[in-house]
N, C-alpha and C positions, 0 to 999 in steps of 0.2 A: 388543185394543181398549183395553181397561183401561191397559195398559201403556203403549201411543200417547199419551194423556189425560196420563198421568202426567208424559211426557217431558214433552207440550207445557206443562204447566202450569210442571215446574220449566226451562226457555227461558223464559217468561215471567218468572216470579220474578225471576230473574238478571238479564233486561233490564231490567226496571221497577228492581233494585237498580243498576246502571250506570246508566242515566238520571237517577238518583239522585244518582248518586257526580257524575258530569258537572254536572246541575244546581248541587250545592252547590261545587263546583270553579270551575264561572263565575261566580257570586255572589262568589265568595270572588279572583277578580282584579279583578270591574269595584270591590271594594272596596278593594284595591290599586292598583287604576289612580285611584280618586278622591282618595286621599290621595296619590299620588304627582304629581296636576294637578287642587290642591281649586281650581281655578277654570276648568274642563274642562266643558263643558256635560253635562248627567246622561244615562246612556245613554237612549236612545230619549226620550228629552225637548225640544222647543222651547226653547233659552233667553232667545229674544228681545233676542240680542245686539243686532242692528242698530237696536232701539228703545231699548235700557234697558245701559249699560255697569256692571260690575262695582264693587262696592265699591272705593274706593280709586284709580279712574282716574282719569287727568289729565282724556283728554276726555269728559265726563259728555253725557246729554241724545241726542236721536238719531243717530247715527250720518254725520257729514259730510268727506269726505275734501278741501275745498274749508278748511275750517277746523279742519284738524285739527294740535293741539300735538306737535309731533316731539320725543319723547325725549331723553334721556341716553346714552342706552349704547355710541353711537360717537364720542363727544366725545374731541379729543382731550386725553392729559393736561395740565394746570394748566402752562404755562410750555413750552409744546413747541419746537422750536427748528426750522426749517427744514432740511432736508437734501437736498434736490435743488440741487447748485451749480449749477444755472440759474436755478434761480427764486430762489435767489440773488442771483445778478451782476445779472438783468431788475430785479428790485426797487431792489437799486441804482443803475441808472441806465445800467450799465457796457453795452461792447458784446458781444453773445453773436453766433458766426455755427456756421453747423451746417455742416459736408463732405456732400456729397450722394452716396450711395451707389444710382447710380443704377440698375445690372440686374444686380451683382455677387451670385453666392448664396451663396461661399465663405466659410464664420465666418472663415478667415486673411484674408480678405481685409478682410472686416468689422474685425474687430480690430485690425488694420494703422492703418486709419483710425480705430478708435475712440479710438488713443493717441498719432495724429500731432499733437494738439495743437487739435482744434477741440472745442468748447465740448458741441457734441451733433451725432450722426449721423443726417440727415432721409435715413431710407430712404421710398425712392419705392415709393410703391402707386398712384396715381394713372395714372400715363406707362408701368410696369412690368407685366409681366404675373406679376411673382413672387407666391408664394401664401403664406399666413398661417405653415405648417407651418417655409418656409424663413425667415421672419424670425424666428420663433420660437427657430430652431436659432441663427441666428447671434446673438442677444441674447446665450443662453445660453453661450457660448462664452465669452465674456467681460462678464461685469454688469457689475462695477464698473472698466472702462476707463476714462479719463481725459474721454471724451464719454462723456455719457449716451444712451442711446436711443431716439431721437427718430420721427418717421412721419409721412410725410403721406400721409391715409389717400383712397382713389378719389373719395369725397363724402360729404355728410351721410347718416347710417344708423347705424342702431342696431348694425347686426352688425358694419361694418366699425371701427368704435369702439369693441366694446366686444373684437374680438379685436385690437386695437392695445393695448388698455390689460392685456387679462389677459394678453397676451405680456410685458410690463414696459414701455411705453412710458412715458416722463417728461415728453418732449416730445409735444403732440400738432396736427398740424397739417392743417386742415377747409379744402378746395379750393372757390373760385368760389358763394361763399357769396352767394345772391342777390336775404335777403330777410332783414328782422329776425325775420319768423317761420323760414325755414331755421335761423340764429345760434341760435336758441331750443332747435331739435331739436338744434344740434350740442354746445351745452353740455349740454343732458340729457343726452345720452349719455355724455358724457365726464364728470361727478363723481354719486360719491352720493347720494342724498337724507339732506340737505335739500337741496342747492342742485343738485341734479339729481336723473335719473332713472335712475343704470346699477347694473344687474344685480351682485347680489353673489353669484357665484357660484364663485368659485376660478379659477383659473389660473396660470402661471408666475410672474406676479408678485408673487404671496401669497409663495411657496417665495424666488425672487431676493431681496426688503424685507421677509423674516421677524423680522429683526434690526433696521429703524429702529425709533428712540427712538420710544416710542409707538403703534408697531405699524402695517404698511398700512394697515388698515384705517380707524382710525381721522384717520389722519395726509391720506393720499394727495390730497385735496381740495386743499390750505392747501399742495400741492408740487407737483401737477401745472401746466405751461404749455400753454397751450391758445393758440395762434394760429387766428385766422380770415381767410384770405385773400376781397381787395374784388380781384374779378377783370371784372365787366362791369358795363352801365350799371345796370342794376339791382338793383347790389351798393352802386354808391355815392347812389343815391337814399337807401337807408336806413342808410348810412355812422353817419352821429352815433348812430343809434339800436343800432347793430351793435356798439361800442365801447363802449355804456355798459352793456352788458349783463354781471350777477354771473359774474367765474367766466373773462372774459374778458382774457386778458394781456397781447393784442398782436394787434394789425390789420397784414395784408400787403399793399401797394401791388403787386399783381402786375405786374409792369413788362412781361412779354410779353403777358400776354392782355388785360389793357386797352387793349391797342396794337389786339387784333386782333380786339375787340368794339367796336373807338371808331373804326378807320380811320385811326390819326395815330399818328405814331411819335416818339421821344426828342426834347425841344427844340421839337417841334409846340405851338404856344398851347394848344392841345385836347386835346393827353395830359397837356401838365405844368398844366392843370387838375385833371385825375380825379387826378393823381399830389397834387396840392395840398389836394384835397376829401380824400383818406384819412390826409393830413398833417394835416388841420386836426380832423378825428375825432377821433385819438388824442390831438393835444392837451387837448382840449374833455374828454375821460373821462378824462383822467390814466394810460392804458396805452403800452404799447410800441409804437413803429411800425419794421415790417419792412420789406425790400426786397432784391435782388441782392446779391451783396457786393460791387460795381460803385461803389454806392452807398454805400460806409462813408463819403465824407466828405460826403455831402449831409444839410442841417442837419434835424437831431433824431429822425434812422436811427439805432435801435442795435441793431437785430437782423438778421441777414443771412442766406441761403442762398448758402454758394460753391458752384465747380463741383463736378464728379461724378468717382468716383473714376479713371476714364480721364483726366479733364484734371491730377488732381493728381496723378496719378502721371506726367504729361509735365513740370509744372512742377516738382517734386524729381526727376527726373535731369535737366534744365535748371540748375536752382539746383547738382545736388550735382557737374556736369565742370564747371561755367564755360566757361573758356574753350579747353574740347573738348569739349564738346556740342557734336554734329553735322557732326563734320569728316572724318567714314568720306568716303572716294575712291569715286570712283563708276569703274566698269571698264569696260570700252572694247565687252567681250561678257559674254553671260552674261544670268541674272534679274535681277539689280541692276545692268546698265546705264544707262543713259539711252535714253528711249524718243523712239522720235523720233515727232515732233509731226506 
C-alpha cells in the first residue's frame, strides 16, 4: 500500500511539474505573440474595437463603414503609366474592335486570333456554354498576344466576374444591363475597393501581370475596360445614368437585342431611336460607345465586336485565293455533287 501511495504521489509531482512547464511555455508565446501584433486585442480580453479605434487610426470615433477613410497601401505608384493598349487606344479616342471567339476551346485556336491583328478577343460566356477552366487554359497559352483578353461574361454576378477577371481578363464586358442599380453591381464586381467591391483573392492574373509597372494589384483599376451593354427597354430608360457611373468605359448599343426587345429592326424610326438614346449617353458622360463592326463608320462608334472565329476564318481564305476562292467543280456523282432540288 505504502508503495501504491508512493507511486501515486510521485505521478502527481511530475504532472503538477508539466502543468507547470506548459503554463509558463503559453505565457511565454501569448507574450511573443503580443509584441509581434502590439495592436492585437489582449488574449481573452474585449477590446472594444467597434466603439473605440487604436491609437494612431485614420478613422477614429465609432466604427462606420458608410464613412469610412480608405487607405494607402494599394495606391498606385506616383506617376504610373497605363499598360493595358486598349485602355489606351479607348482613351484616345481611336477605334478598338475585339474578334469574337465564339465556341472555339482550342488555345491554337485562340492564339490564332489573339495575333491576327484585333485589338482584344471577346470570348463569349454569355451565347457559349464553355466553362471558366477552358478560358482560363486558353488565356494562358498566350498572355501577351497582340489582342488582350477580353469576355463577355453570361450577366451581372459576383462570381462570373470575378472568375473573368482572376483568369486575366483586361477587357470586361457586362450583358443586357437593365437598370442603374444592375450597372452599380456590375462595376463592384469588376475593380477593387475603392471604387468597387471584387474579391482579392489570387488567381491567374496575379502570376500573367506579375511584372506591370506598379504591380496588379495596385495598377489593375486605372487598366481595366469595363463595357456595359444597353440591350432592352429597360436598359435605356436609365441609359444617361448607366454611362455616368465611376469605373465605366463604354456603353454597348446592342444592335440585335434591342431589335428583339423593341419589335423594329435596322432603319425602323423606333430602333434608331433606342440606337440614338445609348448615342446620346455616352456623349453626355464622356465614355466610349460600342456597336457591331457593321457599324465602324456610323458617327461617334469607336468600339466594335466583329464576327466569330468561323466567319473570320471564311473571310481570310476569301481575302488570302482572291480570285480562286471557290472555284472547286462540282462532279456530276459522288458527295460533292449537286443535289437536286
Amino acid at each position: 500500500m505504502k508503495r501504491l501511495l508512493f507511486s501515486a504521489a510521485l505521478v502527481a509531482a511530475v504532472g503538477l511539474g508539466t502543468v507547470a512547464a506548459f503554463s509558463q511555455a503559453n505565457e511565454d508565446d501569448v507574450a511573443a505573440a503580443q509584441a509581434k501584433y502590439p495592436l492585437a486585442a489582449k488574449k481573452g480580453e474585449d477590446s472594444h474595437a467597434f466603439d473605440k479605434a487604436p491609437a494612431g487610426a485614420t478613422n477614429q470615433g465609432k466604427f462606420d463603414d458608410k464613412s469610412w477613410k480608405f487607405g494607402h497601401a494599394y495606391d498606385p505608384p506616383p506617376g504610373s503609366k497605363l499598360w493595358n493598349p486598349v485602355k489606351i487606344k479607348m482613351l484616345a479616342g481611336g477605334k478598338v474592335t475585339g474578334g469574337t471567339l465564339f465556341s472555339a476551346t482550342d488555345p491554337e485556336t485562340y492564339c490564332a486570333m489573339a495575333n491576327a491583328g484585333y485589338d482584344f478577343i471577346w470570348t463569349e460566356h454569355q451565347h457559349d456554354a464553355r466553362d471558366w477552366k477552358t478560358t482560363q487554359r486558353m488565356w494562358a497559352a498566350c498572355p501577351f498576344a497582340k489582342a488582350v483578353p477580353g469576355v463577355r461574361v453570361a450577366y451581372t454576378d459576383e462570381r462570373e466576374e470575378q472568375h473573368a477577371l482572376d483568369a486575366g481578363a483586361l477587357v470586361l464586358v457586362v450583358p443586357t444591363v437593365r437598370s442603374y442599380e444592375e450597372a452599380i453591381k456590375a462595376r463592384d464586381w469588376a475593380f477593387f475597393p475603392p471604387l468597387g467591391r471584387r474579391s482579392n483573392g489570387g488567381g491567374q492574373a496575379f502570376a500573367i501581370y506579375n511584372g506591370v509597372p506598379g504591380g496588379y494589384r495596385a495598377t489593375i483599376n486605372d487598366n481595366l475596360v469595363l463595357i456595359l451593354m444597353i440591350e432592352t427597354l429597360a436598359g435605356l430608360k436609365d441609359a444617361d445614368r448607366i454611362a455616368k457611373i465611376p469605373g465605366v468605359t463604354a456603353v454597348f448599343a446592342a444592335s440585335g437585342d434591342l431589335g428583339n426587345h423593341s419589335g423594329y429592326k435596322q432603319n425602323d424610326p423606333d430602333y434608331e431611336r433606342e440606337i440614338n438614346i445609348v448615342h446620346d449617353a455616352a456623349l453626355k458622360a464622356g465614355v466610349r460607345l460600342c456597336g457591331p463592326y457593321a457599324w465602324v463608320d456610323r458617327p461617334d462608334f469607336t468600339c466594335f465586336q466583329a464576327g466569330s472565329e468561323a466567319g473570320a476564318i471564311a473571310r481570310g481564305v476569301k481575302d488570302e485565293l482572291g480570285k480562286n476562292w471557290n472555284t472547286q467543280p462540282v462532279p456530276e456523282v459522288g458527295p460533292w455533287a449537286k443535289k437536286a432540288k
